[in-house]
C-alpha positions as a Markdown table, in Angstrom:
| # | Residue | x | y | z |
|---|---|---|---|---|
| 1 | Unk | -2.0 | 40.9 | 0.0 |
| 2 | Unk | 0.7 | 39.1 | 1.3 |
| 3 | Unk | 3.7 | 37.1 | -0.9 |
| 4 | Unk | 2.3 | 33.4 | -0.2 |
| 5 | Unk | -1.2 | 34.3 | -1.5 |
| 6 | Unk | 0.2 | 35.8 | -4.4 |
| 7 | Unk | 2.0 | 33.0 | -5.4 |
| 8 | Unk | -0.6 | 30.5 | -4.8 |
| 9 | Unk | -3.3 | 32.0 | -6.6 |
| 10 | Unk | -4.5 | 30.3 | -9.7 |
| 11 | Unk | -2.2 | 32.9 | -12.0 |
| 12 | Unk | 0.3 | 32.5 | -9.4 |
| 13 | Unk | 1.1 | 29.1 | -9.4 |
| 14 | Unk | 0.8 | 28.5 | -13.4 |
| 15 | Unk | 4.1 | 30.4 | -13.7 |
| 16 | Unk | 7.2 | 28.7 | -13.8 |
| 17 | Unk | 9.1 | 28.8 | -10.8 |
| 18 | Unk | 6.4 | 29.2 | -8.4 |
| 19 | Unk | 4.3 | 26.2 | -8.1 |
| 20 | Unk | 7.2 | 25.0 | -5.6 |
| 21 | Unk | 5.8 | 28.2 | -3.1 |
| 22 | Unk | 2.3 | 26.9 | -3.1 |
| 23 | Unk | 2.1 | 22.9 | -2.5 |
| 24 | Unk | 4.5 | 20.6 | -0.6 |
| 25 | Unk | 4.7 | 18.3 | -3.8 |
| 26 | Unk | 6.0 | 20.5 | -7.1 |
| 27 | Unk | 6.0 | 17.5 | -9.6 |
| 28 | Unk | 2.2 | 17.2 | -9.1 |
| 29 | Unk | 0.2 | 18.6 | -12.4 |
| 30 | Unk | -2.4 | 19.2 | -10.7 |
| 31 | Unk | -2.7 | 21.3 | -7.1 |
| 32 | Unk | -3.5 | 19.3 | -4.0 |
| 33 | Unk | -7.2 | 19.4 | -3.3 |
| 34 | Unk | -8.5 | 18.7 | 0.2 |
| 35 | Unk | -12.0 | 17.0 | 0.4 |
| 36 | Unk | -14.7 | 17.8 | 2.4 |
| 37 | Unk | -17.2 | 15.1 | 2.7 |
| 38 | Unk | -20.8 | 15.2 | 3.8 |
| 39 | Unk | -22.1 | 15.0 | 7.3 |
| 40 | Unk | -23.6 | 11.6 | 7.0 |
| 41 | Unk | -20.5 | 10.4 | 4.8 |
| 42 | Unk | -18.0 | 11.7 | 7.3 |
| 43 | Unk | -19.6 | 10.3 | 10.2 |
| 44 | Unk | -19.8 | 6.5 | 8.2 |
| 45 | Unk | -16.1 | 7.1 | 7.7 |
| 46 | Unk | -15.4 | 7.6 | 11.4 |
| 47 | Unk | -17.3 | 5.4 | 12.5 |
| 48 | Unk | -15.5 | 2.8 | 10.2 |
| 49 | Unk | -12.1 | 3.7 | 11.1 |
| 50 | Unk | -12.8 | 3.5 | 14.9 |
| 51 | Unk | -14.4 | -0.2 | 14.1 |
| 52 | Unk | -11.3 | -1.3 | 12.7 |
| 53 | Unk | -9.1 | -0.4 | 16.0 |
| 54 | Unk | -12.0 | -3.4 | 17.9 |
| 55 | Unk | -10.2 | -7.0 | 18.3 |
| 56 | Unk | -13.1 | -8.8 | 16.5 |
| 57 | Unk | -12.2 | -6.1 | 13.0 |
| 58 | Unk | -8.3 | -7.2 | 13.1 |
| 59 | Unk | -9.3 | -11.0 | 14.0 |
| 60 | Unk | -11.4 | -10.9 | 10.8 |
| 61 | Unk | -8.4 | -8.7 | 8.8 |
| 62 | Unk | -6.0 | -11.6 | 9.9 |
| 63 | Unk | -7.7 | -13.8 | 6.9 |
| 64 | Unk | -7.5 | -11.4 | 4.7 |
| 65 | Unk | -4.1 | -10.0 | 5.3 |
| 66 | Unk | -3.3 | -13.9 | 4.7 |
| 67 | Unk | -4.6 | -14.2 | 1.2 |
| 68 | Unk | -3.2 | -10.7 | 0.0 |
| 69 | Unk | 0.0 | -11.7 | 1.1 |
| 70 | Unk | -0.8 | -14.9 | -1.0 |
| 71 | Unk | -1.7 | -13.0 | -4.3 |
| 72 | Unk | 0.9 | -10.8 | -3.8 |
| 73 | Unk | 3.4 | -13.5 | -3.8 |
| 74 | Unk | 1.4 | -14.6 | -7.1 |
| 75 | Unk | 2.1 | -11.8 | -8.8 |
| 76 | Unk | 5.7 | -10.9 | -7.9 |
| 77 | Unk | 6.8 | -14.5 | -8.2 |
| 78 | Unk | 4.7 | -15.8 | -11.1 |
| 79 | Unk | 3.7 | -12.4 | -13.1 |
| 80 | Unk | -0.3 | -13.2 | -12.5 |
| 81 | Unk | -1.6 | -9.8 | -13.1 |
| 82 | Unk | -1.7 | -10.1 | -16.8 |
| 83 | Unk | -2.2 | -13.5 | -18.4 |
| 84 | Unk | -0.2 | -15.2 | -20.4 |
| 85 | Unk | -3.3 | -16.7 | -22.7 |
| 86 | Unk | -6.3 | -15.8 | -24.2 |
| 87 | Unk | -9.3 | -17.5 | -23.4 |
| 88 | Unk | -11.0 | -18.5 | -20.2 |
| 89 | Unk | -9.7 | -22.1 | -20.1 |
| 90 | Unk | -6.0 | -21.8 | -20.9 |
| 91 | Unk | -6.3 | -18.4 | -18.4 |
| 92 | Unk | -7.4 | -21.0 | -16.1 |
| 93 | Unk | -4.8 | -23.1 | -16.5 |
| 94 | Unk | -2.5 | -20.6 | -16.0 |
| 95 | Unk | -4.0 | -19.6 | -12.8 |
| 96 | Unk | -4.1 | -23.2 | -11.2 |
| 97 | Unk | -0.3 | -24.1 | -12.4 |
| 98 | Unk | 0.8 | -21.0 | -10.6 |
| 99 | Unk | -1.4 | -21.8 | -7.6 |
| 100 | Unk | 0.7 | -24.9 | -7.8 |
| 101 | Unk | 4.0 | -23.6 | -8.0 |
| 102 | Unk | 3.6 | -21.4 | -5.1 |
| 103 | Unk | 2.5 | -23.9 | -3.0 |
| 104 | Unk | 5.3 | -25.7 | -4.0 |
| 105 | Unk | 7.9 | -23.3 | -3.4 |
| 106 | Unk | 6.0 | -23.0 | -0.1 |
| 107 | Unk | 6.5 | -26.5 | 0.8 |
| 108 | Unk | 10.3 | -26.2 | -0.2 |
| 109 | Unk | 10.7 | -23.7 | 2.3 |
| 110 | Unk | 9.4 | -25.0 | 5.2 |
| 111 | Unk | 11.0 | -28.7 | 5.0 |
| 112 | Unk | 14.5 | -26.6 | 4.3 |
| 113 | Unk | 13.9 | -24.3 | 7.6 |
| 114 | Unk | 14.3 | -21.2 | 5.1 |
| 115 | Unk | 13.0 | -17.8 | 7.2 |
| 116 | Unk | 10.2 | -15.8 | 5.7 |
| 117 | Unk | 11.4 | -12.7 | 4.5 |
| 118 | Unk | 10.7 | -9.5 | 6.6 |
| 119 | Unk | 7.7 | -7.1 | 5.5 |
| 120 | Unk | 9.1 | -3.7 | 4.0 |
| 121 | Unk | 10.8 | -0.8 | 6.6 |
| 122 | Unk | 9.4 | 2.4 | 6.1 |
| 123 | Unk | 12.0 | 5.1 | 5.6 |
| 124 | Unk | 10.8 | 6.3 | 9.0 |
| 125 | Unk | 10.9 | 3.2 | 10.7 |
| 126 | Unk | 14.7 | 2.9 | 9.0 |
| 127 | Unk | 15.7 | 5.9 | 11.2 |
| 128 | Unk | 15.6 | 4.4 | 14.7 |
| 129 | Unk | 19.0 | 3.6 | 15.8 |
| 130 | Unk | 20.0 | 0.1 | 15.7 |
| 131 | Unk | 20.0 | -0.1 | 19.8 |
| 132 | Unk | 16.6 | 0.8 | 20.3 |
| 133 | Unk | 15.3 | -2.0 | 17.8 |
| 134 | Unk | 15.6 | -4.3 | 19.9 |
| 135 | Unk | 14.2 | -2.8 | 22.4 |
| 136 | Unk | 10.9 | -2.3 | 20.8 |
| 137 | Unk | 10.3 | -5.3 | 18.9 |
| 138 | Unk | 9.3 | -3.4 | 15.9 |
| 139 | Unk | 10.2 | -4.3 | 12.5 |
C-alpha cells in the first residue's frame, strides 16, 4: 500500500495532521466529492454548455447580465437583500424608493461624465504584466 493511500483513507485523513496529504483544500470539513451524473443528465448538461458558446445564447444573456448588474448595484448601494420593514406594502415601498435612488445616482453620473467602474480582476488576470494589457484588450 503506498503512503498517499494510506493517508487518504477514511482513518487516514480523520487524523490530525494528515487531511493536508489527501485534498488540495485542508480547511474543508468535509472531503472533496466528485460527481458522476447520469447518461441522460450529463448529455443535457453538455449539450447546455455548448448552447451557451452560440451568438443567439449570449445575445439573450446580454439582458440579463444587464439587470443583475442592476440588482447588484441594489444591494451593495442600498442594502436590498434584507428589508428594512415588515409587511408587503412598506417592503414595497422600500423597494420602489431604492429603485428611485439608483436611477437617480444613475442619472447623476452620466450628466457629470463620471466613468463606470471596472468589473473585478481575477487574481490570474492580475498577473499579466502591465505591457501586455494593452495589447490584449482584456480587463
Amino acid at each position: 500500500m503506498t503512503r498517499s493511500s494510506r493517508t487518504c483513507s477514511r482513518r487516514g485523513a480523520g487524523r490530525p495532521g494528515r487531511r493536508a496529504g489527501c485534498i488540495n483544500t485542508p480547511s474543508t470539513k468535509r472531503p472533496r466529492e466528485l460527481r458522476l451524473r447520469r447518461h441522460d443528465e450529463h448529455h443535457a448538461l453538455q449539450a447546455a454548455r455548448a448552447e451557451q458558446q452560440t451568438d443567439a445564447w449570449k445575445e439573450r444573456y446580454k439582458v440579463r447580465a444587464g439587470v443583475e448588474g442592476t440588482i447588484a448595484q441594489a444591494v451593495q448601494r442600498s442594502g436590498l437583500r434584507g428589508s428594512r420593514y415588515r409587511g408587503l406594502t412598506k417592503t414595497s415601498l422600500q423597494h420602489q424608493l431604492t429603485g428611485a435612488a439608483i436611477n437617480l445616482a444613475r442619472i447623476d453620473a452620466h450628466l457629470t461624465n463620471t466613468p463606470r467602474t471596472r468589473t473585478r480582476t481575477s487574481h490570474f488576470a492580475a498577473l499579466r504584466p502591465a505591457d501586455q494589457e494593452a495589447v490584449s484588450g482584456a480587463k
